[in-house]
C-alpha positions as CSV (number, residue, x, y, z in Angstrom):
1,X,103.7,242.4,374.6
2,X,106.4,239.6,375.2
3,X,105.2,236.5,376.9
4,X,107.2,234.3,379.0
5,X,105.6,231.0,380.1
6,X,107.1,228.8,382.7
7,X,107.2,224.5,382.3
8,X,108.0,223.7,385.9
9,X,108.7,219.8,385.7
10,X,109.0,219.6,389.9
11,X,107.1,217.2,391.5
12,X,107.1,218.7,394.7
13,X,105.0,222.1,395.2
14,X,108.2,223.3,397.8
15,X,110.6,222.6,395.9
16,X,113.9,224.5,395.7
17,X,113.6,225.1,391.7
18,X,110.8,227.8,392.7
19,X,113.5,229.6,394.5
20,X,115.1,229.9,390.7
21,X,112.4,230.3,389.4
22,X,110.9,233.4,391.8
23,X,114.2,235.0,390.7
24,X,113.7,235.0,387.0
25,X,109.9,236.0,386.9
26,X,110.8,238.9,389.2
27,X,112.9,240.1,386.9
28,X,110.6,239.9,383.9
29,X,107.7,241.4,385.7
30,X,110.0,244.3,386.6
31,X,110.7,245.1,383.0
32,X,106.9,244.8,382.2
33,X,107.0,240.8,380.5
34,X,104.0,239.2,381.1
35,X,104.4,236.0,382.4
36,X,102.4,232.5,383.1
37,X,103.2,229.3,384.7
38,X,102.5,225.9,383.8
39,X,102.8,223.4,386.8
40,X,103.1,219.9,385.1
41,X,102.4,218.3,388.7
42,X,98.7,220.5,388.7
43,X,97.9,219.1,385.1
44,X,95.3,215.9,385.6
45,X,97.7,212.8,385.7
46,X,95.0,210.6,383.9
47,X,95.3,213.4,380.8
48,X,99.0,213.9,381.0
49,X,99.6,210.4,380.7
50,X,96.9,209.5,378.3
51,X,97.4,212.1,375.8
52,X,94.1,213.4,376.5
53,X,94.3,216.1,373.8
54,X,89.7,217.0,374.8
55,X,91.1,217.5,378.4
56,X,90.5,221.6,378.9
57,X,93.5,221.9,381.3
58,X,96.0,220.4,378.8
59,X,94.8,222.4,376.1
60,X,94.8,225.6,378.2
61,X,98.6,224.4,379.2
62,X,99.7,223.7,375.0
63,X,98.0,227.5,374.6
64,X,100.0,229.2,377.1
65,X,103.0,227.7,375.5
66,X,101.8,228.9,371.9
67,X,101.4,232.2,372.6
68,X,104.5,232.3,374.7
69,X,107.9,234.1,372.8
70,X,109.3,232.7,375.5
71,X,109.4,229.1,377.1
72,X,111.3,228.5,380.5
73,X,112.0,224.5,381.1
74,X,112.6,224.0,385.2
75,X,113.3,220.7,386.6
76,X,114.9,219.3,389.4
77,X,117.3,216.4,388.1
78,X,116.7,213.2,388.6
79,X,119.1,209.8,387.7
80,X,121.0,212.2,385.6
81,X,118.3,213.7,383.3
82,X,114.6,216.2,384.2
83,X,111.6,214.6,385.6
84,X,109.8,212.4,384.1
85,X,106.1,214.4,384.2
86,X,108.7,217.1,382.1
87,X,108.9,215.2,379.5
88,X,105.5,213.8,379.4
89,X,103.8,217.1,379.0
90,X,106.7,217.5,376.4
91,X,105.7,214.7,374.6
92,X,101.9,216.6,374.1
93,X,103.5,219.4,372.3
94,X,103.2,219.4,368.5
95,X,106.4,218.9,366.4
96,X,107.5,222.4,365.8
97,X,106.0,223.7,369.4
98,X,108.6,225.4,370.2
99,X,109.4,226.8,366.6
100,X,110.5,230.1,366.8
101,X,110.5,230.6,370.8
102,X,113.4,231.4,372.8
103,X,114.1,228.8,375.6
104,X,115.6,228.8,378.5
105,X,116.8,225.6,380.9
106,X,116.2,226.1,384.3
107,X,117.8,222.6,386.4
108,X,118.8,222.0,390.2
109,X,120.1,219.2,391.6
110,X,121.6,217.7,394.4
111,X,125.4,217.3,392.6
112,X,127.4,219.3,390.5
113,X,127.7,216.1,388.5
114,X,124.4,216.4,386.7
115,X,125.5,219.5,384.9
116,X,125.6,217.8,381.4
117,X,122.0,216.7,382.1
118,X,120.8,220.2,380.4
119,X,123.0,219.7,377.3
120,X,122.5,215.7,376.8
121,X,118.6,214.9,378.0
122,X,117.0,218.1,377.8
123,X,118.6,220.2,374.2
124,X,117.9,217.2,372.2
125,X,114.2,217.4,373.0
126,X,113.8,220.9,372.6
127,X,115.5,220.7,369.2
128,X,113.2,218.1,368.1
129,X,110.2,220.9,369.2
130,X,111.7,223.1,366.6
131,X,113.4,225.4,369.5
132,X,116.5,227.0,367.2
133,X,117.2,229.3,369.9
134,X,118.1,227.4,373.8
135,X,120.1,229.5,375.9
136,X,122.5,228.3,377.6
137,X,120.8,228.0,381.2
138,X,121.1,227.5,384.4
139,X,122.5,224.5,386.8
140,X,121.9,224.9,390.3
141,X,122.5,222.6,393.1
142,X,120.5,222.4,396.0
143,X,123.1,224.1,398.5
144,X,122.7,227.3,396.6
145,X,119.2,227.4,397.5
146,X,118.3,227.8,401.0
147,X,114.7,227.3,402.0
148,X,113.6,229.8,404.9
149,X,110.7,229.3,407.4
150,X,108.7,231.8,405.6
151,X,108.8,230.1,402.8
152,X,110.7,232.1,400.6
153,X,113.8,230.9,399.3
154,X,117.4,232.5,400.1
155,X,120.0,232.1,396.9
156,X,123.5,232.0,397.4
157,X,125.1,235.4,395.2
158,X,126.7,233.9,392.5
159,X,123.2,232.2,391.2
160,X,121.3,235.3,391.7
161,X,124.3,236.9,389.3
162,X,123.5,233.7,387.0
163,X,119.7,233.8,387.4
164,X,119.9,237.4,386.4
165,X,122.3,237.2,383.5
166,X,119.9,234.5,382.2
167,X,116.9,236.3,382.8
168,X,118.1,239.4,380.7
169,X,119.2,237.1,378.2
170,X,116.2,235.6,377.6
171,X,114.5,239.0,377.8
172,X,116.6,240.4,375.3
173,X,116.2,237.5,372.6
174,X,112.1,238.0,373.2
175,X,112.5,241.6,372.4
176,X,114.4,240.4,369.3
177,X,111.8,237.9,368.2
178,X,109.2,240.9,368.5
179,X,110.8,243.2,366.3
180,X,111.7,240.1,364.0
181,X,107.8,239.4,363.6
182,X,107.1,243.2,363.6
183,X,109.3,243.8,360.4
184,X,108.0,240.5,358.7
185,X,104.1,242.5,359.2
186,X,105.5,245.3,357.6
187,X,107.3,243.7,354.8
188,X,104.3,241.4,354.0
């Protein structure tokens, strides 16, 4: 089964990113992915900062992302480039963490001038984690997201048209990765 696991780098439990994020994981649940979460701001601070490699929460969070064929990286942008918890938990993954994994960028921000921030803070890292295959993402700013009193979150229609090109995209390249590491069983 395919396995999608979300980084969400927000520090801020409401924050408009889940609105893009809600979007996606519907989508994947829908055609039967299973998916996790990883909530950077939930991991212990002391841990996450320290490199506490013993802690049981980090090393249930470095799991999820090892067993994952696919990685989602949401963050809201900050001073041009993700949050800084992002990269921290990030910085815990081993070398080639992300060897082999399909990724896909999830950003929002307040300006349409952060754009670049997924191609010139966030791809360089993921290279260096040994991802081969980033998507292209998506770049939302926070006017596209509309936060209702209910607490869900209302997107504007050409982001749910992005969120959902993205999502099958990633969804397809899983499906690829499976059948790429099915024939290598066979062959062996």
């Amino acid at each position: 089964m395919s396995h999608i696991v979300i980084i969400s780098g927000s520090p801020t439990p409401g924050s408009r990113l889940n609105g893009l994020i809600d979007r996606v994981e519907s989508k994947w649940i829908e055609n039967g992915v299973k998916v996790s979460h990883i909530r950077v701001a939930e991991l212990p601070a002391e841990a996450l900062l320290h490199a506490n490699f013993k802690d049981e929460k980090i090393l249930a969070a470095l799991a999820l992302v090892e067993s994952a064929t696919g990685v989602v990286i949401a963050s809201p942008v900050y001073k041009a480039s993700f949050t800084g918890i992002l990269k921290a938990f990030l910085d815990l993954l081993p070398q080639t963490g992300l060897k082999g994994k399909a990724t896909l960028p999830l950003f929002i921000g307040g300006t349409i001038a952060h754009l670049l921030s997924l191609d010139y803070a966030l791809k360089p890292v993921l290279s260096v984690l040994g991802s081969r295959n980033i998507l292209g993402g998506v770049y939302a700013i926070d006017q596209w997201v509309q936060r209702l009193d209910n607490g869900v979150f209302e997107l504007s229609e050409e982001l749910q048209e992005r969120l959902d090109r993205a999502a099958e995209e990633l969804n397809e390249e899983i499906t690829w990765i499976g059948i790429r590491a099915k024939e290598k069983i066979v062959v062996s």
